[in-house]
NUVEX-756418 format. One record per residue (C-alpha): residue number from 1; residue in one letter; x, y, z. Coordinates in nm, 2 decimals. Layout:
<sites>
<resi = NUM resn = a px = X py = Y pz = Z>
...
</sites>
This chain:
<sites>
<resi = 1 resn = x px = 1.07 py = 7.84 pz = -1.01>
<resi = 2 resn = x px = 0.95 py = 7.49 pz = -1.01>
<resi = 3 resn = x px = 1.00 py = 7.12 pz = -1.13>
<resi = 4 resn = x px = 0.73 py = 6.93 pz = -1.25>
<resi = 5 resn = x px = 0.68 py = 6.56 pz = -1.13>
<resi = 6 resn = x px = 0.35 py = 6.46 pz = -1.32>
<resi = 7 resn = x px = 0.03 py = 6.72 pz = -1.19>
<resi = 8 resn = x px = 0.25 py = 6.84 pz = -0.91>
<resi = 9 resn = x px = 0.57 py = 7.04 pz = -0.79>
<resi = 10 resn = x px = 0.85 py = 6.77 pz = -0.70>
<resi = 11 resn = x px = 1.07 py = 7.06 pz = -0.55>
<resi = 12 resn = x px = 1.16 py = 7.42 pz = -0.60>
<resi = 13 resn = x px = 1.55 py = 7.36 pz = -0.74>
<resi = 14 resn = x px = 1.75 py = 7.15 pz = -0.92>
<resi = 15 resn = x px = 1.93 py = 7.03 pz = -0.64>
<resi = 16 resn = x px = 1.64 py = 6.95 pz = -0.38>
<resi = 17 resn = x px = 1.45 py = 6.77 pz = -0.71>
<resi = 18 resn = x px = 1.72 py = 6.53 pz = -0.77>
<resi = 19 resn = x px = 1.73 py = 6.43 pz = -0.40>
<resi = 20 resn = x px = 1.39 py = 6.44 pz = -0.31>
<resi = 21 resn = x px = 1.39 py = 6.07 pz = -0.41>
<resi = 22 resn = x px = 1.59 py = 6.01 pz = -0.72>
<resi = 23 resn = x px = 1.55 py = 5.99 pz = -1.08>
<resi = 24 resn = x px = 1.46 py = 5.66 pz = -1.02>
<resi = 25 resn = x px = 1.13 py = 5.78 pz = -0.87>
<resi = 26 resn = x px = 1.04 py = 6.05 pz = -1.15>
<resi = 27 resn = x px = 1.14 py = 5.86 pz = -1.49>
<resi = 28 resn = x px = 0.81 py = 5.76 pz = -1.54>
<resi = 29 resn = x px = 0.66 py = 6.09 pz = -1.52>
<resi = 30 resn = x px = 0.93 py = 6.21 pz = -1.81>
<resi = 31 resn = x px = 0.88 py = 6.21 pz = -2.21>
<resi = 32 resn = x px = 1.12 py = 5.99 pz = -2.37>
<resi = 33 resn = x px = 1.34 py = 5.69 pz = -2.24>
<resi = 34 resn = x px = 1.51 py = 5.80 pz = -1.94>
<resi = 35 resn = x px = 1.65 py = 5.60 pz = -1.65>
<resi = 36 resn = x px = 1.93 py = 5.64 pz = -1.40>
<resi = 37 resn = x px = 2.27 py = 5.76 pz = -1.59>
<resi = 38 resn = x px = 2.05 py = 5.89 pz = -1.90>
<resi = 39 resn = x px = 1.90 py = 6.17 pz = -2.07>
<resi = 40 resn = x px = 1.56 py = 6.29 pz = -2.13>
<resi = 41 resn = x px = 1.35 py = 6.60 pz = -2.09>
<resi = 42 resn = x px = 1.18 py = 6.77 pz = -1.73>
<resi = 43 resn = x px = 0.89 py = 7.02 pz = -1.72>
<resi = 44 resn = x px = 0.96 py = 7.31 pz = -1.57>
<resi = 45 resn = x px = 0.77 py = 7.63 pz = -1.45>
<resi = 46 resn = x px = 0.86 py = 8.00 pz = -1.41>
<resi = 47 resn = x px = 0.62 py = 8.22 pz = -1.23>
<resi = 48 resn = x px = 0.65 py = 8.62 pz = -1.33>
<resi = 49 resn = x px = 0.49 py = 8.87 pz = -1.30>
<resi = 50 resn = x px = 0.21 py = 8.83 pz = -1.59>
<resi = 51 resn = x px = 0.15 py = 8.46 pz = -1.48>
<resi = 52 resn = x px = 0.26 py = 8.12 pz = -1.49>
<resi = 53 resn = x px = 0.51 py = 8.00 pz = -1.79>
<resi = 54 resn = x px = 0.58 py = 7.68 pz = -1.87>
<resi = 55 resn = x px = 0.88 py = 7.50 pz = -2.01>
<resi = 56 resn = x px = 1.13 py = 7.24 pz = -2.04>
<resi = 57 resn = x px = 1.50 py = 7.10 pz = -2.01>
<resi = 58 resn = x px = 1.66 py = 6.87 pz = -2.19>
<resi = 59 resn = x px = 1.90 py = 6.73 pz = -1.93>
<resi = 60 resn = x px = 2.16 py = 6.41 pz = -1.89>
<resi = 61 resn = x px = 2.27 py = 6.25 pz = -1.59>
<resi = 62 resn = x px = 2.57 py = 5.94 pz = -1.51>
<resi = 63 resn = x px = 2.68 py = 6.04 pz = -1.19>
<resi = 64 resn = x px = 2.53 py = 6.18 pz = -0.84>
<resi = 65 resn = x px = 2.16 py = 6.25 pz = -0.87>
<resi = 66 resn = x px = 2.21 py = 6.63 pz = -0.81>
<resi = 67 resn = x px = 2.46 py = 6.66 pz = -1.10>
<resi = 68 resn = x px = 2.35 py = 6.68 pz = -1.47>
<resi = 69 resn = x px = 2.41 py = 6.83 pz = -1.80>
<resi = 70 resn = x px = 2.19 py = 7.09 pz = -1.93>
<resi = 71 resn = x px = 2.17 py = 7.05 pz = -2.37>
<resi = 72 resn = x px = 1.85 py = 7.30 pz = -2.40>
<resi = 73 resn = x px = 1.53 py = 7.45 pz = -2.25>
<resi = 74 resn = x px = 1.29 py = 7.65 pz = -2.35>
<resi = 75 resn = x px = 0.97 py = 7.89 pz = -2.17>
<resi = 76 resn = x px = 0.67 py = 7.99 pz = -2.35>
<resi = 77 resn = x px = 0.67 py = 8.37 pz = -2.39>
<resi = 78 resn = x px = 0.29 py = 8.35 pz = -2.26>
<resi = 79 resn = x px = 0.12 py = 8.27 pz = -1.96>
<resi = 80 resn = x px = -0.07 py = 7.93 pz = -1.90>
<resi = 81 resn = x px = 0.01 py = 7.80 pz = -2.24>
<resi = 82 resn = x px = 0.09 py = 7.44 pz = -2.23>
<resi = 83 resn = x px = 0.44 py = 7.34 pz = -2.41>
<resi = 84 resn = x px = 0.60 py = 7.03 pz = -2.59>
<resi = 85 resn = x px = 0.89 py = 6.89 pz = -2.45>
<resi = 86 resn = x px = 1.15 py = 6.92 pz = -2.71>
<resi = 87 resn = x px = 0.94 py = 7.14 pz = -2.90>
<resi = 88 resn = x px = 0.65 py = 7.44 pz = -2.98>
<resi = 89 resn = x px = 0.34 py = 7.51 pz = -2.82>
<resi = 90 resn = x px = 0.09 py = 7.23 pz = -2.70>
<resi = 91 resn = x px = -0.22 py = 7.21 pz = -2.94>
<resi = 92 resn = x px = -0.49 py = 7.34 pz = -2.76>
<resi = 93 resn = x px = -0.78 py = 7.08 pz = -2.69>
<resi = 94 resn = x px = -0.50 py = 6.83 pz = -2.69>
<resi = 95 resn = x px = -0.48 py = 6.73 pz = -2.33>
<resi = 96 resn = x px = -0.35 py = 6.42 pz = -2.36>
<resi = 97 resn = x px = -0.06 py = 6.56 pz = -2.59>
<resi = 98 resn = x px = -0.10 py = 6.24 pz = -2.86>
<resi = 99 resn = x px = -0.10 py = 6.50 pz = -3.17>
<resi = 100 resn = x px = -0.48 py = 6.52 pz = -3.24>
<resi = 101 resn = x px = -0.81 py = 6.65 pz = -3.06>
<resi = 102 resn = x px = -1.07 py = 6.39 pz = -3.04>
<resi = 103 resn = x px = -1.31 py = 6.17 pz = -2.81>
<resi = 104 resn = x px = -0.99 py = 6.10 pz = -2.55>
<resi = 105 resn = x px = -0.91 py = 6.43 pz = -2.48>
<resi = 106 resn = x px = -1.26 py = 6.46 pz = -2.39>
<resi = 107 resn = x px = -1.26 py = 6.19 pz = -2.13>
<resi = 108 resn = x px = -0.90 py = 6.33 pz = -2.03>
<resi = 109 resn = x px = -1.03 py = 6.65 pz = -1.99>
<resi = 110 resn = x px = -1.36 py = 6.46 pz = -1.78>
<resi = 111 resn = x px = -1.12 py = 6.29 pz = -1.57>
<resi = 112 resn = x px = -0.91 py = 6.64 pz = -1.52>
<resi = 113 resn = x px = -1.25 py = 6.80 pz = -1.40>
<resi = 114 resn = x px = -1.34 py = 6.49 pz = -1.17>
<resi = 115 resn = x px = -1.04 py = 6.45 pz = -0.95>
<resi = 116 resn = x px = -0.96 py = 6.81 pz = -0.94>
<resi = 117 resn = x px = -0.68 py = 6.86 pz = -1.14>
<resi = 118 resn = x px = -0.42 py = 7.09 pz = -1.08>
<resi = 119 resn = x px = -0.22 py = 7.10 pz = -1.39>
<resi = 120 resn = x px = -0.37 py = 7.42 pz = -1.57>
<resi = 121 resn = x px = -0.17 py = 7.44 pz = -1.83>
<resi = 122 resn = x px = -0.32 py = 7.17 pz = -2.05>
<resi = 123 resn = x px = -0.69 py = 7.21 pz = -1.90>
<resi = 124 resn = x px = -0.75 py = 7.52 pz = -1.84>
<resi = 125 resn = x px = -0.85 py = 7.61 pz = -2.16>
<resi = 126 resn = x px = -1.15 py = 7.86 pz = -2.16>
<resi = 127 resn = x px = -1.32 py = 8.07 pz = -1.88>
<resi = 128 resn = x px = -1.64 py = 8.10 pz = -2.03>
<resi = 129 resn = x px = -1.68 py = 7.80 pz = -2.26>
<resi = 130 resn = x px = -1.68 py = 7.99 pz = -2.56>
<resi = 131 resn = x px = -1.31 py = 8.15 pz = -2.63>
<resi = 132 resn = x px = -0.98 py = 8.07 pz = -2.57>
<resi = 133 resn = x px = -0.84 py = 8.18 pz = -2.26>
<resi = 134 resn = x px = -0.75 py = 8.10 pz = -1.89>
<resi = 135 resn = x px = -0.96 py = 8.18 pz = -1.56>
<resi = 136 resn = x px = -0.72 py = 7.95 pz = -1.30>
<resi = 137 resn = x px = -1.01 py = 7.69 pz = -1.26>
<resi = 138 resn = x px = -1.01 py = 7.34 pz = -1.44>
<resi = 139 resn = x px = -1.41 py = 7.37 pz = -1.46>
<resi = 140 resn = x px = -1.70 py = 7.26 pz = -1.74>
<resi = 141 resn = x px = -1.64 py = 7.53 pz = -1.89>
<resi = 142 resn = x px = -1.35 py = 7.42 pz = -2.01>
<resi = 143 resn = x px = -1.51 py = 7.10 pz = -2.08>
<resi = 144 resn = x px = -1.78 py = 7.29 pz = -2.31>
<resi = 145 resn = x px = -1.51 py = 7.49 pz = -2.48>
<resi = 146 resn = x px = -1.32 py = 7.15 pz = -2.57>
<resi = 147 resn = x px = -1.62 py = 6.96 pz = -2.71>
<resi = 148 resn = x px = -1.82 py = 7.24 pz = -2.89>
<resi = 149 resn = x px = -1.48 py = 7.44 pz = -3.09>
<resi = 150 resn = x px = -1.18 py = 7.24 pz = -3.10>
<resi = 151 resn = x px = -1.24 py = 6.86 pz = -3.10>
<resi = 152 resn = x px = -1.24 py = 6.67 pz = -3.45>
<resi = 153 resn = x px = -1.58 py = 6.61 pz = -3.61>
<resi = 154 resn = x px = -1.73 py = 6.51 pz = -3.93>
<resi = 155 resn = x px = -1.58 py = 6.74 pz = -4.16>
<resi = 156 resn = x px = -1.46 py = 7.02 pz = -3.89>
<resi = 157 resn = x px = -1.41 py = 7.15 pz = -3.51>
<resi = 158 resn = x px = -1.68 py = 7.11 pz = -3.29>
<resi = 159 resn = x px = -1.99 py = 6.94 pz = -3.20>
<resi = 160 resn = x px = -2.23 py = 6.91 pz = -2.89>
<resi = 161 resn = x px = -2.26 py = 6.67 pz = -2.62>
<resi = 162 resn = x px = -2.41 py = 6.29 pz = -2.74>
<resi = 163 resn = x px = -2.19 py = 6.30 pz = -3.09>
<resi = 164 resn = x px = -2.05 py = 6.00 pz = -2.93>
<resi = 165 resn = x px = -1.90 py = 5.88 pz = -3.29>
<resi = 166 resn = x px = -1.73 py = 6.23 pz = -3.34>
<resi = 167 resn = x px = -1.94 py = 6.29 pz = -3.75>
<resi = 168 resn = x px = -2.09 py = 6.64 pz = -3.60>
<resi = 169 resn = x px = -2.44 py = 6.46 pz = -3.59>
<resi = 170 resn = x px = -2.66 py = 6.37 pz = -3.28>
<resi = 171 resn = x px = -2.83 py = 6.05 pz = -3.41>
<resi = 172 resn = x px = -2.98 py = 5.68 pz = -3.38>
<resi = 173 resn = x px = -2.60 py = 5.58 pz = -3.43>
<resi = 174 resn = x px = -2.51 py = 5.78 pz = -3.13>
<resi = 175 resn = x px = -2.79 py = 5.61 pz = -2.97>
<resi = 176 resn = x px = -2.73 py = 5.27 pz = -3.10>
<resi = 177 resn = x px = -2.34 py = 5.34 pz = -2.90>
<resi = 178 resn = x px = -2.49 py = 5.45 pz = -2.58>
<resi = 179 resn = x px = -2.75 py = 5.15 pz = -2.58>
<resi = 180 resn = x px = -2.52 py = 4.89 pz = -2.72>
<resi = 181 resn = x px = -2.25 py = 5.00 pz = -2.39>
<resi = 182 resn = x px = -2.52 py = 5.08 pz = -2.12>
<resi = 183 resn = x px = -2.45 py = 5.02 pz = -1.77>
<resi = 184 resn = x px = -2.08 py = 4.94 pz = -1.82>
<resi = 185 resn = x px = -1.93 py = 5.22 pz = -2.09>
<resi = 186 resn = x px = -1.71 py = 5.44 pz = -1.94>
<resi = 187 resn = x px = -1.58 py = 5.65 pz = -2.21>
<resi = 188 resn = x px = -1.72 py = 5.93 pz = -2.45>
<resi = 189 resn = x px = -1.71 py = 5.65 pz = -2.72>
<resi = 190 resn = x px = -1.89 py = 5.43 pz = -2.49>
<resi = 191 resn = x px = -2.19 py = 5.67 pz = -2.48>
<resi = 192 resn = x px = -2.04 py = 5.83 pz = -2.14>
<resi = 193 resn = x px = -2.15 py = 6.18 pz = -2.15>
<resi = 194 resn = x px = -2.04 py = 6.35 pz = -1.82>
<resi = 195 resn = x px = -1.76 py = 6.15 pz = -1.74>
<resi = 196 resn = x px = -1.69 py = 6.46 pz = -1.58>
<resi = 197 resn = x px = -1.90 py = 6.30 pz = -1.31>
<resi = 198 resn = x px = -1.93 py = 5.94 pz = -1.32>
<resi = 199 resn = x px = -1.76 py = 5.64 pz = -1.52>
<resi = 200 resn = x px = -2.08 py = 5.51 pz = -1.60>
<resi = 201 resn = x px = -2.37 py = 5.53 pz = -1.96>
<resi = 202 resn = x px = -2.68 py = 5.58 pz = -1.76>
<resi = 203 resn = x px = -2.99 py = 5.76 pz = -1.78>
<resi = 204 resn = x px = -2.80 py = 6.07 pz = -1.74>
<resi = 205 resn = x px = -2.59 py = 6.02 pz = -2.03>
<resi = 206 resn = x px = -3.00 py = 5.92 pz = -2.21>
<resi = 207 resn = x px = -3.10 py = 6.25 pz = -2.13>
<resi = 208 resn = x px = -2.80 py = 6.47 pz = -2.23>
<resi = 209 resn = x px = -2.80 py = 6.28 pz = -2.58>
<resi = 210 resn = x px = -3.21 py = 6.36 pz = -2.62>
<resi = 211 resn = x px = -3.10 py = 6.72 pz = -2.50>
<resi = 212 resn = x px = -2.90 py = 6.78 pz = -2.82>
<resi = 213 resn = x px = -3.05 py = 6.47 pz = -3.05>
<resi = 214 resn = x px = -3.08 py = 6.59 pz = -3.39>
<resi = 215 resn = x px = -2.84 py = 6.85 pz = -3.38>
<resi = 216 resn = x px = -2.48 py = 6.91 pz = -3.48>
<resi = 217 resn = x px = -2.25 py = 7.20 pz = -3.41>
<resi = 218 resn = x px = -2.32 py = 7.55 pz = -3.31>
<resi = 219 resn = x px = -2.69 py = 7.42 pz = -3.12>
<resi = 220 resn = x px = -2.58 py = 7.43 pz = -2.74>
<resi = 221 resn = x px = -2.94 py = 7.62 pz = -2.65>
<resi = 222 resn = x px = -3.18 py = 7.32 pz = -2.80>
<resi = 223 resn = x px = -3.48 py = 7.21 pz = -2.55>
<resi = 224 resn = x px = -3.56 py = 6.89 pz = -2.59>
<resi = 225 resn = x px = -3.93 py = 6.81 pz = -2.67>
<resi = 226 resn = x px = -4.14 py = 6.58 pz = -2.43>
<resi = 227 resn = x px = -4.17 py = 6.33 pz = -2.75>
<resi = 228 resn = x px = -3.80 py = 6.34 pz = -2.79>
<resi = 229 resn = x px = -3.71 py = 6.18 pz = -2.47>
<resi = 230 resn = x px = -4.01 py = 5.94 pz = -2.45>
<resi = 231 resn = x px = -3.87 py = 5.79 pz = -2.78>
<resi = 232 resn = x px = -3.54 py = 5.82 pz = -2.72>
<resi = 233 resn = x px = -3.62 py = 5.66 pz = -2.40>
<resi = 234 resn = x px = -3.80 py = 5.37 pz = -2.60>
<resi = 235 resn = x px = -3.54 py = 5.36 pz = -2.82>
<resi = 236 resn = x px = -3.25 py = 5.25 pz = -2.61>
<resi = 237 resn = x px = -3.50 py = 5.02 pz = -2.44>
<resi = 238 resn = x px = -3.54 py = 4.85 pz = -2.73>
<resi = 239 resn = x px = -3.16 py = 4.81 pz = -2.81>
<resi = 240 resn = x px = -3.16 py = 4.68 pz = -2.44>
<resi = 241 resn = x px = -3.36 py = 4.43 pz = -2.46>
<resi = 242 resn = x px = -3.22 py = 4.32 pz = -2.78>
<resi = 243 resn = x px = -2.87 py = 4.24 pz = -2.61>
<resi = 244 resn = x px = -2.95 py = 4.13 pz = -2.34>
<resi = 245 resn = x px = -3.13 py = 3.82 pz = -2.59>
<resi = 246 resn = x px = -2.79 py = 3.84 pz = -2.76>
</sites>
């Protein structure tokens, strides 16, 4: 059994957590308000013999840092799923736990995939980027999963890679985004692509929005024509040059 402390294990019990450096140390890394002499909620971790489980405590502590009062906890009864503190099952897709699935779980689940995350249970969401499911690898697969079934677009779940306004379309307003933020966006609703990569609207980000222009969900195997990317290409040349007079 575990404790969590952010993406990684603070100890391996109760005791050795509370001393490893205090509650002072870890209260940032907790839901709700709670400093020294308080109460708040941990997440915790039970290994068995079908996986990983996730959970949490709801704990309070006034007095030495290795004694507190338990009020509730709770383990999912499955493997790898991701829990709520002080409540049900995580939303899957929702890896920055804010209540809904859209362009900022996308660049949290980039920025997962970039630094090599370790904290599977909110990221590791598909292992082959079509269903649901876990293959113990944070991976764009699980990135491809996220963007083409579960996020929020246009009227339902899923798009492809350049919907950069989320409305299930590839278009000149997804264009317009990328062009408007080039060489400085950072984000998905910047016209950042692959911020699984880089922080950074480039010509990489160009060509995966020419890759799927004119598409919406359910397309993931569209070749781009020659044409496509030349006028693509003069497209957001021409928004260039238009703020830069700005």
């Amino acid at each position: 059994r575990g404790w969590w402390d952010g993406d990684g294990v603070a100890a391996s019990t109760p005791s050795d957590w509370a001393n490893a450096g205090g509650f002072q140390g870890y209260q940032y890394y907790l839901y709700g308000e709670w400093f020294f002499g308080g109460r708040g909620f941990v997440g915790l971790y039970s290994d068995e013999g079908d996986g990983r489980h996730y959970g949490w405590a709801d704990i309070h502590t006034s007095g030495p840092r290795n004694e507190f009062t338990l009020y509730e906890f709770a383990f999912s009864d499955q493997p790898g799923k991701a829990v709520l503190a002080g409540g049900g099952e995580a939303i899957v897709g929702d890896v920055n736990v804010d209540g809904t699935v859209n362009g900022l779980d996308i660049d949290t689940m980039g920025d997962a995939i970039r630094t090599g995350s370790t904290f599977y249970a909110l990221y590791d969401i598909s292992a082959d980027g079509t269903t649901e499911g876990t293959d113990g690898v944070i991976d764009l697969l699980d990135l491809d999963y996220l963007i083409r079934f579960l996020v929020e677009a246009g009227a339902g779940n899923g798009t492809e890679y350049g919907d950069f306004n989320l409305d299930g379309l590839i278009d000149t307003t997804d264009l317009t985004r990328l062009a408007t933020d080039y060489g400085t966006g950072d984000t998905w609703a910047k016209g950042n692509a692959n911020r699984n990569i880089d922080l950074i609207t480039d010509t990489t980000d160009l060509t995966i929005l020419a890759t799927y222009y004119g598409t919406g969900p359910g397309d993931p195997d569209v070749v781009p024509e020659p044409v496509t990317l030349s006028l693509l290409a003069l497209g957001a040349s021409g928004l260039l040059v238009v703020r830069k007079r700005k």
